[in-house]
Structure formats: structure tokens, C-alpha cells
N, CA, C and O atoms as a printed pandas DataFrame, in Angstrom:
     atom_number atom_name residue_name chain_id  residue_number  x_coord  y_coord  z_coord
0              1         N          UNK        A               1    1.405    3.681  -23.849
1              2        CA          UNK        A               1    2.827    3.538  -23.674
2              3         C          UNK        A               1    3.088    2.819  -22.344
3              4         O          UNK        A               1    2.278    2.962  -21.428
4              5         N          UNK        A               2    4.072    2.127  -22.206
5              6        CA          UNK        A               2    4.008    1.072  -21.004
6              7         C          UNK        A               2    5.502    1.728  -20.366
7              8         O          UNK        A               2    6.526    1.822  -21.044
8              9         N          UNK        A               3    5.431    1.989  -19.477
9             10        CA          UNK        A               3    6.739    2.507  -18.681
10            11         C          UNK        A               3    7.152    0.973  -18.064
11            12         O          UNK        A               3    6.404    0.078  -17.672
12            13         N          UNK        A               4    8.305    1.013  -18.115
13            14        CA          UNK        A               4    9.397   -0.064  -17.452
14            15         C          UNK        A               4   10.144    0.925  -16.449
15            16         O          UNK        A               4   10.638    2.047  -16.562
16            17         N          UNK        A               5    9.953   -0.328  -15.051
17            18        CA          UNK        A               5   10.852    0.126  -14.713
18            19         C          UNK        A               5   12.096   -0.472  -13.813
19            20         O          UNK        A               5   12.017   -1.693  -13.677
20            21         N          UNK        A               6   13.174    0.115  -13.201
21            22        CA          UNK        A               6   14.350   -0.821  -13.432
22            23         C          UNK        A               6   14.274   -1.629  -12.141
23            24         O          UNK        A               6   13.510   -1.461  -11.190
24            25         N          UNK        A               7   15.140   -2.457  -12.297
25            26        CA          UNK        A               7   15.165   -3.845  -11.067
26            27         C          UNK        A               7   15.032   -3.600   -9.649
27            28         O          UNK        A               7   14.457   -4.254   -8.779
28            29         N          UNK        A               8   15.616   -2.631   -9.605
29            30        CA          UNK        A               8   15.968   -1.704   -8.229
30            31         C          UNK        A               8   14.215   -1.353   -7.560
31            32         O          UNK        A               8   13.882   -1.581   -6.398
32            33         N          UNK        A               9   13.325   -0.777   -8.613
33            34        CA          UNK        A               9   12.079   -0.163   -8.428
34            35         C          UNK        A               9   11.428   -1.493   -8.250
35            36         O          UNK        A               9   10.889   -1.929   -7.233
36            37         N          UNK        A              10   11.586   -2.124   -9.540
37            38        CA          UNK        A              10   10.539   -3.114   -9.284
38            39         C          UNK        A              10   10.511   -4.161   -7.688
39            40         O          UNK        A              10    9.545   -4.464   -6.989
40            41         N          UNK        A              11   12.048   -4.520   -7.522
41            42        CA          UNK        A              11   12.391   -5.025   -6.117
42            43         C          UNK        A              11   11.786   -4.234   -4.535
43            44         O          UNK        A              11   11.679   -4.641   -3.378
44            45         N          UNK        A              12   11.482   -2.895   -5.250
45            46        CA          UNK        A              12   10.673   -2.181   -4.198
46            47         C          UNK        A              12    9.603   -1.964   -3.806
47            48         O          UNK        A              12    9.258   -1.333   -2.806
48            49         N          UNK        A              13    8.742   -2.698   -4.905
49            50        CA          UNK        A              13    7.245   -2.677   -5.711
50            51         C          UNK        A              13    7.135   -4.029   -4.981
51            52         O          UNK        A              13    5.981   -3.880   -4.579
52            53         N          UNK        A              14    7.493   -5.225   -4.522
53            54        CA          UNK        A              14    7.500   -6.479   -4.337
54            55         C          UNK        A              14    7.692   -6.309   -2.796
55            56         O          UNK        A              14    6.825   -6.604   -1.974
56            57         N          UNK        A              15    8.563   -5.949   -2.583
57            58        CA          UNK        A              15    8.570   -5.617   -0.728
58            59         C          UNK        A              15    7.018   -4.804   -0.330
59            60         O          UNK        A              15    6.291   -5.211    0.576
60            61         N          UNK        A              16    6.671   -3.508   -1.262
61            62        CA          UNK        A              16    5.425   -2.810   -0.821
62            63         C          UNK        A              16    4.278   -3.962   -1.077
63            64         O          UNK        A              16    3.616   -4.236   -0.076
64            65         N          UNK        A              17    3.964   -4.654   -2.251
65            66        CA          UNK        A              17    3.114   -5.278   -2.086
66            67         C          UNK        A              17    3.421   -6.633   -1.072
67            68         O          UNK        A              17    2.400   -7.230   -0.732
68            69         N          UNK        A              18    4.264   -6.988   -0.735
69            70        CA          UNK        A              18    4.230   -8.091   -0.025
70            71         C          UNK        A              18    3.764   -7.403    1.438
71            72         O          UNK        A              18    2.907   -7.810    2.223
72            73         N          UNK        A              19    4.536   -6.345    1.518
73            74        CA          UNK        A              19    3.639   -6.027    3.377
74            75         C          UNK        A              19    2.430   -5.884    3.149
75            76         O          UNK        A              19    1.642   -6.521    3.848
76            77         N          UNK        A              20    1.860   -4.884    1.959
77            78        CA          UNK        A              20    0.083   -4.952    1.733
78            79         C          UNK        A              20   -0.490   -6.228    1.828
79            80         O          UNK        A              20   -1.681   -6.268    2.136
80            81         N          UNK        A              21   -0.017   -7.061    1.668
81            82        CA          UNK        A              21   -0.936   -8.383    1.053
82            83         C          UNK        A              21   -1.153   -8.962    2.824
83            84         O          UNK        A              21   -0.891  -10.165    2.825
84            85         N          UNK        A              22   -1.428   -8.621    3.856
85            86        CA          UNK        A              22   -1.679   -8.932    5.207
86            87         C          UNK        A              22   -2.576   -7.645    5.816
87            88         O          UNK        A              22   -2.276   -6.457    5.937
88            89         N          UNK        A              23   -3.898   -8.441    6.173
89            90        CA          UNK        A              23   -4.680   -7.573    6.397
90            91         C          UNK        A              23   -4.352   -6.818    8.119
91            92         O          UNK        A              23   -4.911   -5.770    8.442
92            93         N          UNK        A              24   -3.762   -7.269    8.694
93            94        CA          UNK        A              24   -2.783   -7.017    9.833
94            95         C          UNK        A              24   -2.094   -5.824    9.522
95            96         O          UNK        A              24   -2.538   -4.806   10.053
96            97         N          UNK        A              25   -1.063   -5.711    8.750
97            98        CA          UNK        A              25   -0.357   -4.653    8.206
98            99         C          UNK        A              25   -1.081   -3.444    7.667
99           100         O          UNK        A              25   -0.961   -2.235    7.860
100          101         N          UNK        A              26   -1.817   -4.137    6.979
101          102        CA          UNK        A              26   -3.488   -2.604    6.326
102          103         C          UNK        A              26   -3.922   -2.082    7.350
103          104         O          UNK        A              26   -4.029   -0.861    7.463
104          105         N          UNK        A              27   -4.285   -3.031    8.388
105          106        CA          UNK        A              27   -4.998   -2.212    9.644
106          107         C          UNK        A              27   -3.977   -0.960   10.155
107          108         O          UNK        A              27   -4.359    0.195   10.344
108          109         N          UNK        A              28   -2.527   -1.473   10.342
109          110        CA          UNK        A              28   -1.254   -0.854   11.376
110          111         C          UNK        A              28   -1.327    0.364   10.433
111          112         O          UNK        A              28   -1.376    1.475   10.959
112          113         N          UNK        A              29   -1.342    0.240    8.840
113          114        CA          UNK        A              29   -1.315    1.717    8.324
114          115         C          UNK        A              29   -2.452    2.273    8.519
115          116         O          UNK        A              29   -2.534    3.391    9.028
116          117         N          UNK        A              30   -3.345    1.675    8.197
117          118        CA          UNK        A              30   -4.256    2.846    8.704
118          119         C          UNK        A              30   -4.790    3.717    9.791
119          120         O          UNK        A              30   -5.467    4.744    9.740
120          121         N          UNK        A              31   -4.141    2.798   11.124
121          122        CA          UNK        A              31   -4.096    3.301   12.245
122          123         C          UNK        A              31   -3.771    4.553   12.307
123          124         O          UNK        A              31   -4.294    5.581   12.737
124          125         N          UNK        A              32   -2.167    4.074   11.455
125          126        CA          UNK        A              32   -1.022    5.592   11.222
126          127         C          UNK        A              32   -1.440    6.320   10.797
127          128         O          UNK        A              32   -1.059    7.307   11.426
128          129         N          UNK        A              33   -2.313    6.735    9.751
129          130        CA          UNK        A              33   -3.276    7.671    9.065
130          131         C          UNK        A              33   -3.830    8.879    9.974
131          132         O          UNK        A              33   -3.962   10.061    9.657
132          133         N          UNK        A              34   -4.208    8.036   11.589
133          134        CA          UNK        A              34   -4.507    8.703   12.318
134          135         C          UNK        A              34   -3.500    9.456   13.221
135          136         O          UNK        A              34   -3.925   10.008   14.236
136          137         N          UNK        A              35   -2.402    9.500   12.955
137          138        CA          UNK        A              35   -1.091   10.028   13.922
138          139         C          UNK        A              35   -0.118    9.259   13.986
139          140         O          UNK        A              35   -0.332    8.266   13.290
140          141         N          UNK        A              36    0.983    9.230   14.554
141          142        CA          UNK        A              36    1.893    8.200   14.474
142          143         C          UNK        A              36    1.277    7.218   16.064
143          144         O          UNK        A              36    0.379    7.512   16.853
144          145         N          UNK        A              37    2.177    6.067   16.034
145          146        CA          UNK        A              37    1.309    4.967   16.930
146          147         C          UNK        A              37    2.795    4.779   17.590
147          148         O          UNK        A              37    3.837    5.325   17.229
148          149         N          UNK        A              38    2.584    3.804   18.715
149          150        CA          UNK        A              38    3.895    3.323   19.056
150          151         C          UNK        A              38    3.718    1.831   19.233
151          152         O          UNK        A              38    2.677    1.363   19.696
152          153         N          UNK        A              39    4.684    1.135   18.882
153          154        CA          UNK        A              39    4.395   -0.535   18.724
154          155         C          UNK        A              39    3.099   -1.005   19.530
155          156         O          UNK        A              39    1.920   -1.133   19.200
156          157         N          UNK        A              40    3.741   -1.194   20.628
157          158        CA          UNK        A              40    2.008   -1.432   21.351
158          159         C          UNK        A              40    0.529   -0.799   21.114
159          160         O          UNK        A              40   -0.478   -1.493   20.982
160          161         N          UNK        A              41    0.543    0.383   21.085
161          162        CA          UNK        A              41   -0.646    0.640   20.318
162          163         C          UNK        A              41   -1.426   -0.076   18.555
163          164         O          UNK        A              41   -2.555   -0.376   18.166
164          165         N          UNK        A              42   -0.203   -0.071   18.036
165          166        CA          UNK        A              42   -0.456   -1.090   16.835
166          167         C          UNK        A              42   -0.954   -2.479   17.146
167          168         O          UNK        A              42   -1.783   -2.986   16.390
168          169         N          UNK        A              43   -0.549   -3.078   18.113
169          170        CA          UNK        A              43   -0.573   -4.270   18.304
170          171         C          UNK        A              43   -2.472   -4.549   19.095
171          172         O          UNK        A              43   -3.381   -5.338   18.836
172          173         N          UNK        A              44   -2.268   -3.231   20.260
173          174        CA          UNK        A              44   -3.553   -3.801   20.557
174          175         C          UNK        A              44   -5.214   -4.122   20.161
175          176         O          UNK        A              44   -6.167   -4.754   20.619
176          177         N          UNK        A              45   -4.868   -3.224   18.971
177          178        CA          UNK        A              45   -6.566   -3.786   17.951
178          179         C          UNK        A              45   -6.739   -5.415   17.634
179          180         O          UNK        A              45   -7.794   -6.049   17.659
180          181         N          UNK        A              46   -5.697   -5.802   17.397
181          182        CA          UNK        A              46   -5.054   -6.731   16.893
182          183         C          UNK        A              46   -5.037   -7.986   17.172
183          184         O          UNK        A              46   -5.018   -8.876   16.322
184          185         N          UNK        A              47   -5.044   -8.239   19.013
185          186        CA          UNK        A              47   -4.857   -9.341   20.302
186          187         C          UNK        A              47   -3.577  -10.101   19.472
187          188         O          UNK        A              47   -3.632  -10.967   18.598
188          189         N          UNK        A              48   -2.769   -9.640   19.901
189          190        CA          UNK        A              48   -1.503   -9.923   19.281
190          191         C          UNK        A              48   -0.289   -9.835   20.440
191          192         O          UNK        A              48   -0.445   -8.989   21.321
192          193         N          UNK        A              49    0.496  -10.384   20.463
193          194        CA          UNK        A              49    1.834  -10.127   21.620
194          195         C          UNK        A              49    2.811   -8.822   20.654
195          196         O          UNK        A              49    2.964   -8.476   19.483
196          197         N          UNK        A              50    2.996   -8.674   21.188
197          198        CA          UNK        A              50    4.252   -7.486   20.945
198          199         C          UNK        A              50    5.355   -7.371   19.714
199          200         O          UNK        A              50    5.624   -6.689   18.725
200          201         N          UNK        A              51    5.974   -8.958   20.758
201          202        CA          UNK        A              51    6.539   -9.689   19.323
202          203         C          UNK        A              51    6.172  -10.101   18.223
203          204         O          UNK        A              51    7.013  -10.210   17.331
204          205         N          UNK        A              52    4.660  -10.479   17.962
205          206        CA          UNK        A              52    4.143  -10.386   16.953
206          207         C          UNK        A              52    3.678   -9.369   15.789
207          208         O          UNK        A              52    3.538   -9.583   14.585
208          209         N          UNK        A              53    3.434   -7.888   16.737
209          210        CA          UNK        A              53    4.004   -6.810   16.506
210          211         C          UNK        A              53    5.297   -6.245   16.153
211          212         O          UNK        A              53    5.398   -5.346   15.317
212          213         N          UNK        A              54    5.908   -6.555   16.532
213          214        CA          UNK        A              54    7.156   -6.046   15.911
214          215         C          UNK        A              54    7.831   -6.899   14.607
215          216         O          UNK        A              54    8.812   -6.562   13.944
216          217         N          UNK        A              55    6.984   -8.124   14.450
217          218        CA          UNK        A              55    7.361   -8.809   13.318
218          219         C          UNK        A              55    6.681   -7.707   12.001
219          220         O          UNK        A              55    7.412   -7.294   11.101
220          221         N          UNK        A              56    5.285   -7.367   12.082
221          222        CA          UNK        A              56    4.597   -6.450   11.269
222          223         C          UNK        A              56    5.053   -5.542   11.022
223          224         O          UNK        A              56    5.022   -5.262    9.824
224          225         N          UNK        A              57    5.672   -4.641   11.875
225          226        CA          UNK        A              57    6.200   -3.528   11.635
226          227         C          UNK        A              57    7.604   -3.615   10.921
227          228         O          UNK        A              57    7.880   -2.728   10.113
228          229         N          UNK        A              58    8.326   -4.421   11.116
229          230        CA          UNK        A              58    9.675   -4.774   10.655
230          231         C          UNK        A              58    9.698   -4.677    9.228
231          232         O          UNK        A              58   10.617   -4.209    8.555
232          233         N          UNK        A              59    8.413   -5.242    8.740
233          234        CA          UNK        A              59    8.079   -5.899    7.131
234          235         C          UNK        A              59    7.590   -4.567    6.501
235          236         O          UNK        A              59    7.968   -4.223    5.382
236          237         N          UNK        A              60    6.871   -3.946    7.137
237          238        CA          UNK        A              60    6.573   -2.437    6.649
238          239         C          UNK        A              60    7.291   -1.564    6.766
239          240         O          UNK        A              60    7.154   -0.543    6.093
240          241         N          UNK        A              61    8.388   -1.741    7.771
241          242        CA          UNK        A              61   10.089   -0.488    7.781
242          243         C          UNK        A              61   10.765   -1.057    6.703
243          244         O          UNK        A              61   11.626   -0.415    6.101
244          245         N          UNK        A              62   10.385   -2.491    6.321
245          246        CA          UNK        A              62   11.465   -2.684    5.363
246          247         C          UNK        A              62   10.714   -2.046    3.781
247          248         O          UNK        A              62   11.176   -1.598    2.732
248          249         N          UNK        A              63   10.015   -2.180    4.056
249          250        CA          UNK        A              63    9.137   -1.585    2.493
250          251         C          UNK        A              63    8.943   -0.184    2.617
251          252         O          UNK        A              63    8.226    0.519    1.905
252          253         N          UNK        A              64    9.473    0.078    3.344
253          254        CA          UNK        A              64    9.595    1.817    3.372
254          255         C          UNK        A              64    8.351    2.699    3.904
255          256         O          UNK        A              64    8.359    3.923    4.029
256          257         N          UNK        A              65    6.880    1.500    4.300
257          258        CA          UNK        A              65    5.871    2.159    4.277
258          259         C          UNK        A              65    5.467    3.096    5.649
259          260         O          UNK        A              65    4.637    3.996    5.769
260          261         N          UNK        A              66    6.596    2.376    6.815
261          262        CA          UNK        A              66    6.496    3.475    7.970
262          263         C          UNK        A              66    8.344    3.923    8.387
263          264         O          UNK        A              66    9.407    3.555    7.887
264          265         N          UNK        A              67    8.166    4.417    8.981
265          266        CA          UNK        A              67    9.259    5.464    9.867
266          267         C          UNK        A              67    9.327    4.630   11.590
267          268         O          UNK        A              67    8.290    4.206   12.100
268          269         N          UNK        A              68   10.543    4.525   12.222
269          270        CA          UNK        A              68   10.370    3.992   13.313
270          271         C          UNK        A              68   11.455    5.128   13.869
271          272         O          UNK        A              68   12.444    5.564   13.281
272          273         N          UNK        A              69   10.994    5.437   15.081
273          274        CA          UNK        A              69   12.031    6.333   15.849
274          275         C          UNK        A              69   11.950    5.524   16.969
275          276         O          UNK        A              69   11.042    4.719   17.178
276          277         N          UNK        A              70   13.183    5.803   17.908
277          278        CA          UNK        A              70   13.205    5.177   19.546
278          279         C          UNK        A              70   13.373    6.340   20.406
279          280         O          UNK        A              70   14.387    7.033   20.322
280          281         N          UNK        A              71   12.442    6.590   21.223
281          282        CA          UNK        A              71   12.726    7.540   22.419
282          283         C          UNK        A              71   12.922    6.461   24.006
283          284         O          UNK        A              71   11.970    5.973   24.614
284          285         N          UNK        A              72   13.661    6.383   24.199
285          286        CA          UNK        A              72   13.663    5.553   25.406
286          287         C          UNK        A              72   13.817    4.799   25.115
287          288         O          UNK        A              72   14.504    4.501   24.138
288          289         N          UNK        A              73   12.965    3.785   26.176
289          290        CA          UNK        A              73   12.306    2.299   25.751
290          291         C          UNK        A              73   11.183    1.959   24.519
291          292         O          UNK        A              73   11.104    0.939   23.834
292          293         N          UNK        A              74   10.343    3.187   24.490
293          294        CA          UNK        A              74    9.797    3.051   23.340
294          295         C          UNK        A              74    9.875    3.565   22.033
295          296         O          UNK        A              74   10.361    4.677   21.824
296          297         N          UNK        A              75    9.333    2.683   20.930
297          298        CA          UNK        A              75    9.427    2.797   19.381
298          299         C          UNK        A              75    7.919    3.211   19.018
299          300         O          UNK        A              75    6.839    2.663   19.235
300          301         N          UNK        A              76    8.308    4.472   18.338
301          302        CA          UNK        A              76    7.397    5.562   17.570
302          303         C          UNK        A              76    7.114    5.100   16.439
303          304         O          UNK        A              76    8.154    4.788   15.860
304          305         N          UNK        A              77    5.894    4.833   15.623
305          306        CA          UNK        A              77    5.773    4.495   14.163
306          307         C          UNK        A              77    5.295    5.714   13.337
307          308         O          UNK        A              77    4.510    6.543   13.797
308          309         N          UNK        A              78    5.850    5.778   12.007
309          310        CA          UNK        A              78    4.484    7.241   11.350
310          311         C          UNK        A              78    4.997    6.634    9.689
311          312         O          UNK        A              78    6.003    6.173    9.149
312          313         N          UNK        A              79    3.805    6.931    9.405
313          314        CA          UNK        A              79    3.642    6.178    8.069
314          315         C          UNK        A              79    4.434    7.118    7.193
315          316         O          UNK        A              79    4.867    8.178    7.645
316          317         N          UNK        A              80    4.671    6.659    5.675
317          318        CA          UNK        A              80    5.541    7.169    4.922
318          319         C          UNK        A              80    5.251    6.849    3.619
319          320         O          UNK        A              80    5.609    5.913    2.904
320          321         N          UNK        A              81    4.232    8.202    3.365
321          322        CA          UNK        A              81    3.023    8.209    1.659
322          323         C          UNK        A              81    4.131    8.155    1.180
323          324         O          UNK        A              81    4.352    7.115    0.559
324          325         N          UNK        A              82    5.230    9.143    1.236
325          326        CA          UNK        A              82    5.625    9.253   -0.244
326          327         C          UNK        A              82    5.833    7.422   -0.941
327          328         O          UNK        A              82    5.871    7.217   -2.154
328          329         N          UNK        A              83    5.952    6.182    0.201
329          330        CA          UNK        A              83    6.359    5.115   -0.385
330          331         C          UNK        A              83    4.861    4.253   -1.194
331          332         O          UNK        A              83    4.873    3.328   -2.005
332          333         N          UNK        A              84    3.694    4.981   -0.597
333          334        CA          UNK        A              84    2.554    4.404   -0.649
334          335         C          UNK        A              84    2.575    4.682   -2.251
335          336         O          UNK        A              84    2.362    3.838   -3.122
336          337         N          UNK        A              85    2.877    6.047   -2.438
337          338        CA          UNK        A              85    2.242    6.868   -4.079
338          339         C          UNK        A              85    3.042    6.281   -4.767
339          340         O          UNK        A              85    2.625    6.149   -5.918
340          341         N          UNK        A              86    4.650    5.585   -4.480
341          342        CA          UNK        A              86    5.156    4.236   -5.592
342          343         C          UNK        A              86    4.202    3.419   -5.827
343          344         O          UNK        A              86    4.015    3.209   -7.025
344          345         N          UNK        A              87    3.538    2.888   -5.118
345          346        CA          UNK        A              87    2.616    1.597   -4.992
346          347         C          UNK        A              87    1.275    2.510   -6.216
347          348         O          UNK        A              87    0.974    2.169   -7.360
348          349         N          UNK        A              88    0.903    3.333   -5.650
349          350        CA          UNK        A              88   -0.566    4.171   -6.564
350          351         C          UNK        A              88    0.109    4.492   -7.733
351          352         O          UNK        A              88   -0.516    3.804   -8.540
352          353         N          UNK        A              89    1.325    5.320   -8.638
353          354        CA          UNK        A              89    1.578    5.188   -9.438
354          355         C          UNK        A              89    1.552    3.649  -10.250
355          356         O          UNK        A              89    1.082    3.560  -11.384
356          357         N          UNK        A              90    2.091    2.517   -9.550
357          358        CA          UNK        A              90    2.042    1.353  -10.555
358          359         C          UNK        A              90    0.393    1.150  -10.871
359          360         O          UNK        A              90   -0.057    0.934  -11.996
360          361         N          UNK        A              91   -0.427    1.269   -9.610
361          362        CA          UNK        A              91   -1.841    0.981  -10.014
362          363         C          UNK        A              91   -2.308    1.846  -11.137
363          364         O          UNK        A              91   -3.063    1.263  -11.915
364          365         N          UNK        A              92   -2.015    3.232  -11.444
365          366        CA          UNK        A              92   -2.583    4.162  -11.677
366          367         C          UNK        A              92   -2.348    3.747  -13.545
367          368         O          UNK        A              92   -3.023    4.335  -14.389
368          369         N          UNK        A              93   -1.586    2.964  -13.828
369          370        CA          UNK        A              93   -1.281    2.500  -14.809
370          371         C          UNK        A              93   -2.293    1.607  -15.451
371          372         O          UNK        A              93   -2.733    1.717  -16.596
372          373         N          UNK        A              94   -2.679    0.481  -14.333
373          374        CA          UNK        A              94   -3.828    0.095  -15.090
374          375         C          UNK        A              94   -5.222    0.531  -14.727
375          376         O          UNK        A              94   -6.293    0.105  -15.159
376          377         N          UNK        A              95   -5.043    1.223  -14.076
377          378        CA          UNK        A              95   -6.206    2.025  -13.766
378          379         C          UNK        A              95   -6.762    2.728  -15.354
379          380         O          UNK        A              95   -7.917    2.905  -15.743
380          381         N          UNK        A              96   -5.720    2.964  -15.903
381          382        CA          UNK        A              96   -6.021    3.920  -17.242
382          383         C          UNK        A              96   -6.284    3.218  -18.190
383          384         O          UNK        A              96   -6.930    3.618  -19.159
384          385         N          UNK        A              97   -5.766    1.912  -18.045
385          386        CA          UNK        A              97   -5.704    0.832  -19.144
386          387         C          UNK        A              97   -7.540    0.704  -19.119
387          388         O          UNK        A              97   -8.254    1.018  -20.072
388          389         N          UNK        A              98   -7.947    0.261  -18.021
389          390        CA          UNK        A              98   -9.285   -0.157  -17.446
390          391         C          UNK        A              98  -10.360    0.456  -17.930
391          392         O          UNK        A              98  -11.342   -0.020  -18.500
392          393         N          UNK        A              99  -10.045    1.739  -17.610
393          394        CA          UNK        A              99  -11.149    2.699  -17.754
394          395         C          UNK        A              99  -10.775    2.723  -19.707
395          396         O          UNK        A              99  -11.850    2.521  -20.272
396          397         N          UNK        A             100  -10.174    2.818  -20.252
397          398        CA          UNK        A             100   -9.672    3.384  -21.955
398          399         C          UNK        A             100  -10.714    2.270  -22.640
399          400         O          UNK        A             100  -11.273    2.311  -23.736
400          401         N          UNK        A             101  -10.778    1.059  -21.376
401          402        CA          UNK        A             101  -11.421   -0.412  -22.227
402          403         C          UNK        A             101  -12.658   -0.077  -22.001
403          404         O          UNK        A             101  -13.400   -0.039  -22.983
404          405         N          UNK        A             102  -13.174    0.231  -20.761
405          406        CA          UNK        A             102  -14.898    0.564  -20.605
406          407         C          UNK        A             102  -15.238    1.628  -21.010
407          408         O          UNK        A             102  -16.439    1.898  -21.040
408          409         N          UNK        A             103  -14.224    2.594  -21.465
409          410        CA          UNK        A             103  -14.866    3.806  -23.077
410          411         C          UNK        A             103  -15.007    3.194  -24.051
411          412         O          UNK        A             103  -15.982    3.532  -24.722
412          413         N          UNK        A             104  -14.336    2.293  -24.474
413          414        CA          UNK        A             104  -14.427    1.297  -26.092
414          415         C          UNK        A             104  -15.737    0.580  -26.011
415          416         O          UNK        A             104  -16.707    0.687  -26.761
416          417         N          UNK        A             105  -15.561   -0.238  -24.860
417          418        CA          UNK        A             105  -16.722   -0.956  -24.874
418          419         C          UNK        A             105  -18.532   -0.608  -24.255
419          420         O          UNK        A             105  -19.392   -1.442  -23.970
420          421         N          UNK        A             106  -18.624    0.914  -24.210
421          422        CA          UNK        A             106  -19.872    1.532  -23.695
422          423         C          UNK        A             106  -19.624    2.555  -25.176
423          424         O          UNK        A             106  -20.550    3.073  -25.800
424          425         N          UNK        A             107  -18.305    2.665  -25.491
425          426        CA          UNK        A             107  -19.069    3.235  -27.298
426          427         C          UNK        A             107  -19.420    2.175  -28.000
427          428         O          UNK        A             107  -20.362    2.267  -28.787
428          429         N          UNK        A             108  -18.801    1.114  -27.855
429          430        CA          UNK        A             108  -19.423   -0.361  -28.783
430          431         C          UNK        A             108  -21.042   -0.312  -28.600
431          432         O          UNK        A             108  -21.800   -0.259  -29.569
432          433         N          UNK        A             109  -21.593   -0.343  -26.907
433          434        CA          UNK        A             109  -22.685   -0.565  -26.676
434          435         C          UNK        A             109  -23.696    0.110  -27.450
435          436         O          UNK        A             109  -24.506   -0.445  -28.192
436          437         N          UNK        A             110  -23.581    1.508  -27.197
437          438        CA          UNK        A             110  -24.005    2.852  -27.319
438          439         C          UNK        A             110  -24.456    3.018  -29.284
439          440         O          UNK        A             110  -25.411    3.534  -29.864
440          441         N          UNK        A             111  -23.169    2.264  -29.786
441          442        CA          UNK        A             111  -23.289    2.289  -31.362
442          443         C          UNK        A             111  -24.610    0.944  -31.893
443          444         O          UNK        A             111  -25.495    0.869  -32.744
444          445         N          UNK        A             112  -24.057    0.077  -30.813
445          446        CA          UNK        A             112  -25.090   -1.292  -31.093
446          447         C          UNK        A             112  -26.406   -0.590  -30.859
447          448         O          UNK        A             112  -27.235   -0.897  -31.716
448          449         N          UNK        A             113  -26.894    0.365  -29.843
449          450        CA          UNK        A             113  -28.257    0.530  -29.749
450          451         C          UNK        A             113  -28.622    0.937  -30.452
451          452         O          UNK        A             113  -29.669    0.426  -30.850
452          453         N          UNK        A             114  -27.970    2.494  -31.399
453          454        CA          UNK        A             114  -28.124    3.321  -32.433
454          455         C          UNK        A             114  -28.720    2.284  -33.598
455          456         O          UNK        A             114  -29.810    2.456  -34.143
456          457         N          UNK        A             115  -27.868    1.244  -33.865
457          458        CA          UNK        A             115  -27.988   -0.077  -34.790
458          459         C          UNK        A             115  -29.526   -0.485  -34.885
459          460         O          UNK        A             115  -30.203   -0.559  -35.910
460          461         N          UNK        A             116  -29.999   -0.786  -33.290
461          462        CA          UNK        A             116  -30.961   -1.948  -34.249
462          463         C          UNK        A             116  -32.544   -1.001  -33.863
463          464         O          UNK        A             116  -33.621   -1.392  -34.311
């Protein structure tokens, strides 16, 4: 059964994969994995200016995938699964598709050996 889903989701599915698709951005979440970060800390694995940093992060607040707070002068980051498990639900779809095909085709195999 193929779930659809509506414009609104899918438009949200397109922002998450567009920040994933930069291996820059993969790194900044996974940083977060480890605690929340604050811009500069994101930035310095990176050799990156600040502003270049804050371009990354911008693209991932907009896809919902982190949280930004301001205390002061500085901006707090902390990641935000629940937006990630949108992203793993769409995979998880063909994930099932995938695996349903390499049961068909390792019983195909399995019957061919019986065969000859």
C-alpha cells in the first residue's frame, strides 16, 4: 500500500532532504547528537567563518532539524529527532519495498537450487 502524502508534508520532506544533502550539515547534526553546540562550536571542525556557519544552520532551522535559542550574544543549537523520524518514516517505506524484493528473489534462488 503506498501512503501519499499531502503538499504541506511533502514540502517538508524537500527542505529535510535538501539540508541532508551537504555533508557540512551531517557533520553539525551529528555533532548535536552529542549535546547541544553553539554556532561557533559547529563551525570549528569545519575551518569555516562564522558566517558561513550561520548560513548552515539557518537551512537546518528551516527544515526543522535543529532548535536555536539566544542567551546573550550567543546562539545555542540542539537537534530536533522528532523532524529527523519524518525523514526515517519516508525511508522506512522503501526500506520494506527492498527487503519484500530480496525475499522474492533469495526464494527464486533457493527454488532454482532445489531445481537442478
Amino acid at each position: 500500500m503506498v501512503e501519499y502524502m499531502d503538499e504541506q508534508n511533502e514540502e517538508k520532506l524537500d527542505q529535510i532532504f535538501h539540508a541532508l544533502s551537504d555533508s557540512t550539515r551531517r557533520g553539525m547534526l551529528r555533532l548535536m547528537t552529542q549535546g547541544n553546540r553553539t554556532v561557533s562550536e559547529l563551525a570549528e571542525p569545519f575551518d569555516m567563518s562564522l558566517a558561513a556557519a550561520s548560513k548552515h544552520v539557518k537551512v537546518l532551522e528551516h527544515a526543522g532539524l535543529l532548535r536555536r535559542s539566544v542567551q546573550g550574544r550567543t546562539h545555542y543549537c540542539s537537534l530536533e529527532s522528532a523532524t529527523m523520524a519524518q525523514a526515517m518514516k519516508w525511508l522506512s517505506f522503501y526500506e520494506r519495498y527492498w527487503s519484500s524484493r530480496f525475499d522474492a528473489l533469495e526464494k527464486a534462488l533457493l527454488e532454482g537450487e532445489e531445481d537442478s
